[in-house]
C-alpha positions as CSV (number, residue, x, y, z in Angstrom):
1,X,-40.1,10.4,-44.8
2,X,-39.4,11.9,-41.4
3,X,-39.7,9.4,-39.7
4,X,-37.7,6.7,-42.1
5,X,-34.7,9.1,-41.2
6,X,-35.5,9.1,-37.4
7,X,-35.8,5.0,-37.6
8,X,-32.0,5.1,-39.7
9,X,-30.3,6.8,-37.2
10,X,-31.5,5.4,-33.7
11,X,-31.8,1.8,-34.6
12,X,-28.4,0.8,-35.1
13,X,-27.7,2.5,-31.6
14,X,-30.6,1.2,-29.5
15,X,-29.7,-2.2,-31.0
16,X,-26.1,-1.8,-30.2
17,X,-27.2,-1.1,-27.0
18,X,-29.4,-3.8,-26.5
19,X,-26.4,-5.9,-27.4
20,X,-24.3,-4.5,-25.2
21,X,-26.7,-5.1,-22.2
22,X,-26.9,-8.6,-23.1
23,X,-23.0,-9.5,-23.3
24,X,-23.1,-7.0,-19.9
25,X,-25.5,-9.6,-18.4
26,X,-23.1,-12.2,-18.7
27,X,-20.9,-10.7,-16.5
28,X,-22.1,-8.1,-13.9
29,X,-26.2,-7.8,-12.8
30,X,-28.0,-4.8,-14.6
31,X,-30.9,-5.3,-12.6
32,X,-31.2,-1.9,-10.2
33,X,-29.8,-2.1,-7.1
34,X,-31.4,-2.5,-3.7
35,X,-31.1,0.4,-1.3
36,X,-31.9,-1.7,1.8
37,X,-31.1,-0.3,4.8
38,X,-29.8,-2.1,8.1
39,X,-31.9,-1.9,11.4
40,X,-30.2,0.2,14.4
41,X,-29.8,-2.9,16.0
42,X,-27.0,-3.8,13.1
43,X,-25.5,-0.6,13.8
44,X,-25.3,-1.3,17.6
45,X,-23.8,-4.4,17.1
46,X,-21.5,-3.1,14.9
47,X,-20.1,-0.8,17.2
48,X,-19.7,-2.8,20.0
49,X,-18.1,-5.4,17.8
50,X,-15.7,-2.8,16.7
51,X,-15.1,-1.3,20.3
52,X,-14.5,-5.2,21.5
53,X,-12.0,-5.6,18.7
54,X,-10.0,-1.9,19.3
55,X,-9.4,-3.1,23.1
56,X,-7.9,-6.7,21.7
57,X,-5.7,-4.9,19.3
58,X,-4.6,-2.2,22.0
59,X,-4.1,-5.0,24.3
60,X,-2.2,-7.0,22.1
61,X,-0.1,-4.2,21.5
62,X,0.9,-3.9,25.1
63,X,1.6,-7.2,25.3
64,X,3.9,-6.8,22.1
65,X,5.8,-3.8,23.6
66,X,6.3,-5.8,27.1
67,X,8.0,-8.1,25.5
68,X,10.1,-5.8,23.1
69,X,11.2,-4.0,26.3
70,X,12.0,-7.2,27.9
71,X,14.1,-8.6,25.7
72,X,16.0,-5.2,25.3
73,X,16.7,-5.2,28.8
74,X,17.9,-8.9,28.9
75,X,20.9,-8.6,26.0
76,X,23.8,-7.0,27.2
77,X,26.3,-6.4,24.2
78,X,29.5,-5.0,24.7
79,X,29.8,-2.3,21.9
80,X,33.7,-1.9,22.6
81,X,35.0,-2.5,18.9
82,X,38.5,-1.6,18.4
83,X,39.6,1.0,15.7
84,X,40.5,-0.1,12.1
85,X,44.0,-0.6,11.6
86,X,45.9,2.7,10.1
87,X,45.9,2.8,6.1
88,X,49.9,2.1,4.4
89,X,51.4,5.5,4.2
90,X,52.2,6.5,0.4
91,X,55.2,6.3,-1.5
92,X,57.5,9.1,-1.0
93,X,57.3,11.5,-4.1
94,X,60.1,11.3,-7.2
95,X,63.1,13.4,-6.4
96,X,63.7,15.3,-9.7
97,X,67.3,16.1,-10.8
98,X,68.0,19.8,-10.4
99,X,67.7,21.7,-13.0
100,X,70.8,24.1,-14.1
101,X,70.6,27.6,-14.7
102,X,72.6,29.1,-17.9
């Protein structure tokens, strides 16, 4: 009778489960992963590959600013802009009567 109770409650899940894993399948590998490693060699290369790469980005980066600074130095703009023209002035203010004094 144990047992019966056991088998009621962990079927449903494992079966669930094994569902799940299939529609899973479908999508994304569930097989375990591979832990290969890569030689020294790869990591060699790799670094000279990324050293190679740093000095083309530096130098185009120099090139870049040479050119920046260049074509500073070429424009010559004459920043002399004459000052806005003066606001209207306001309306003089309502003379009031005066008043008289009993």
């Amino acid at each position: 009778m144990c047992w019966l109770g056991i088998i009621k409650r962990f079927a449903p899940f494992f079966l669930t489960f094994a569902l799940g894993l299939f529609i899973a399948s479908f999508f994304v590998t569930v097989t375990a992963p591979s832990f290969q490693f890569k030689g020294r060699n790869y990591k060699k290369h790799e670094y000279y590959r990324m050293k190679q790469e740093n000095n083309r980005l530096r130098e185009r980066n120099a090139q870049l600013e040479r050119e920046r600074f260049s074509r500073n130095a070429d424009l010559s703009i004459s920043l002399n802009v004459p000052p806005p023209p003066m606001p209207p002035l306001p309306p003089p203010a309502p003379i009031a009567a005066p008043r008289s004094v009993r």
